[in-house]
C-alpha positions in Angstrom: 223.3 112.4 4.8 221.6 113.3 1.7 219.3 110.5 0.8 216.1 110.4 -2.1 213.6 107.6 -2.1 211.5 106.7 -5.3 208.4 104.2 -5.4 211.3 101.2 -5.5 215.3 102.2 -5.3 217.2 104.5 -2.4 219.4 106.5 -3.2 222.3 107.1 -1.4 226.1 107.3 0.0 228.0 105.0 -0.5 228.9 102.6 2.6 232.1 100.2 2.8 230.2 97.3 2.3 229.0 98.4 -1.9 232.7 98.1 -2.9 232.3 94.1 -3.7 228.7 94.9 -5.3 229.7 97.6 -7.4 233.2 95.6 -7.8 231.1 92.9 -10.0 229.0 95.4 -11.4 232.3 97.3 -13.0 233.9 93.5 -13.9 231.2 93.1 -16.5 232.4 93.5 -19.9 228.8 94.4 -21.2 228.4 96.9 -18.5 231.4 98.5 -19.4 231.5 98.0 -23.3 230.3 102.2 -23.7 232.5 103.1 -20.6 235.7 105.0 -20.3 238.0 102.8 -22.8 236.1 99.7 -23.1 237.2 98.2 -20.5 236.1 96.3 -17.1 237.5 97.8 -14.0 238.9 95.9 -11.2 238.2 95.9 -7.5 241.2 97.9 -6.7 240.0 100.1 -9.5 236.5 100.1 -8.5 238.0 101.6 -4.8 239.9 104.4 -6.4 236.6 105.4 -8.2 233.9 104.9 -5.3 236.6 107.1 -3.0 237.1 109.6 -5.9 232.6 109.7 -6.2 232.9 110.9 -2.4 235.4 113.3 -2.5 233.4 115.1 -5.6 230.1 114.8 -2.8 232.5 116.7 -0.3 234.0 119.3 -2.9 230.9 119.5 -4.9 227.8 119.2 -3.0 227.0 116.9 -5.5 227.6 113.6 -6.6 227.0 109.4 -7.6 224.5 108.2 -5.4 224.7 104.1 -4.7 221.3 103.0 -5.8 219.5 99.9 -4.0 216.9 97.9 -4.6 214.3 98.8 -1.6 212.6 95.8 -1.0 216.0 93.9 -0.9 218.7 96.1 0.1 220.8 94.9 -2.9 223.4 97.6 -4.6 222.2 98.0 -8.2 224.8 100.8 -9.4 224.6 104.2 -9.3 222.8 107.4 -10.6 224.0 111.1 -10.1 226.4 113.8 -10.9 229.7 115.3 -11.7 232.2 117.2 -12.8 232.9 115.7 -16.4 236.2 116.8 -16.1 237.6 114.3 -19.1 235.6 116.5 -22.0 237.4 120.3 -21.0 235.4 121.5 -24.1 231.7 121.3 -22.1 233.4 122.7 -19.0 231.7 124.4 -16.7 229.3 121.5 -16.7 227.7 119.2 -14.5 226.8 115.7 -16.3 223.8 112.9 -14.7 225.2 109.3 -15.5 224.0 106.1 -14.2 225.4 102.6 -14.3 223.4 99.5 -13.4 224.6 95.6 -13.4 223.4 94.0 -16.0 220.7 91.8 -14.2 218.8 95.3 -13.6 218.8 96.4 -17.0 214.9 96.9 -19.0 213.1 97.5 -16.0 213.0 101.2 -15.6 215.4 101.3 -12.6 218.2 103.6 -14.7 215.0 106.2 -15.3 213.7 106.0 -12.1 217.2 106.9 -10.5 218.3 109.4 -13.2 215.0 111.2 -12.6 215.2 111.6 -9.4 218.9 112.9 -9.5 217.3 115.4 -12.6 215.3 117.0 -10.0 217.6 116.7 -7.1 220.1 118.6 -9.6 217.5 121.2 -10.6 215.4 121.7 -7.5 217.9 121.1 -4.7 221.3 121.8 -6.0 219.9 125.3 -7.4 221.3 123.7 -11.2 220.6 125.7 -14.5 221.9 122.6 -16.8 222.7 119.7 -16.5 224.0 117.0 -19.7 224.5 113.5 -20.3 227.7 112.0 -22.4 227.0 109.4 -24.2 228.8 107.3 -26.3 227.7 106.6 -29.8 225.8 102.9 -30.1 224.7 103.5 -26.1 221.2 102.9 -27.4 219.7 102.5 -23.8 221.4 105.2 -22.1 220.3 107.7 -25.3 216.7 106.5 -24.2 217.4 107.1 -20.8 218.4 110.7 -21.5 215.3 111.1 -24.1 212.8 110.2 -21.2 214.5 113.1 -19.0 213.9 115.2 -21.6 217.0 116.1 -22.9 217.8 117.1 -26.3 220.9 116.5 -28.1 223.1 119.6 -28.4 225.9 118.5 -29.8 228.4 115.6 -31.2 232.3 115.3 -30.8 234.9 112.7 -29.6 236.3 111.7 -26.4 239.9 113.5 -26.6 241.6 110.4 -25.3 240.5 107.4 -26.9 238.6 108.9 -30.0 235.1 107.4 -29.3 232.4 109.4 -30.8 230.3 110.8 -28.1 226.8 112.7 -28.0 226.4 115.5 -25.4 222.6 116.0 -24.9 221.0 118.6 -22.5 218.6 120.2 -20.5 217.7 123.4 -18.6 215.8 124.5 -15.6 213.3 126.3 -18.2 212.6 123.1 -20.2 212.4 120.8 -17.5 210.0 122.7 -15.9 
């Protein structure tokens, strides 16, 4: 079971019991005001994805850790990898994304997860490049991906719903 520990979150697989968690988490229309459409996503809908997140881990090698607090064991969201299959233009890729509830937000946790997943990517997964899609206004996911490092490379729109997005980068050579 592929697990990383930082000085406070776990990373890991996700277990039946993170479905109501990450349920709530998904149901917050804040949380999901830069995701996907807009939109807050269901409990059913938050199954579909979580199962969907595994099967990439079996297929990939790769994929969204569940992130918890340590000292509690509480679900915070995730951090980790994929295939971003929905933008075919920056295909073959592999994108790092994170998601936390709201309640976790301004205290580091998305950095700490998303670089620990950087180097998991790059060290463990043998990765040459990895981005981040991010939608335009996403001010504290742009700052996440600024504090991995990564530069913007480019700007274009999500080819279903329009939104403007920001595709930033980084290598093996620069992160090293």
């Amino acid at each position: 079971m592929t697990e990383i520990l930082t000085p406070r979150l776990l990373l890991r697989r996700w277990q039946d019991d993170d479905l109501a968690a990450m349920a709530e988490i998904n149901a917050d229309p804040l949380v999901m005001q830069f995701i996907g459409d807009g939109n807050p996503r269901d409990l059913e809908q938050t199954a579909e994805s979580i199962e969907h997140w595994e099967e990439e881990w079996d297929e990939e090698g790769f994929g969204l850790f569940a992130v918890e607090l340590l000292g509690s064991g509480e679900l915070i969201g995730f951090a980790g990898l994929s295939v971003p299959e929905f933008l075919p233009e920056v295909l073959p890729a592999v994108e790092i994304g994170w998601r936390l509830g709201r309640q976790f937000w301004g205290q580091g946790y998305a950095s700490e997860a998303a670089h620990a997943v950087l180097e998991f990517a790059l060290e463990d997964r043998g990765l040459d490049r990895v981005i981040s899609i991010i939608r335009l206004g996403n001010d504290a996911s742009e700052n996440v991906a600024h504090k991995l490092g990564m530069e913007l490379d480019h700007e274009t729109t999500h080819p279903v719903s329009g939104f403007p997005l920001r595709v930033h980068a980084i290598d093996l050579t620069e992160y090293a």
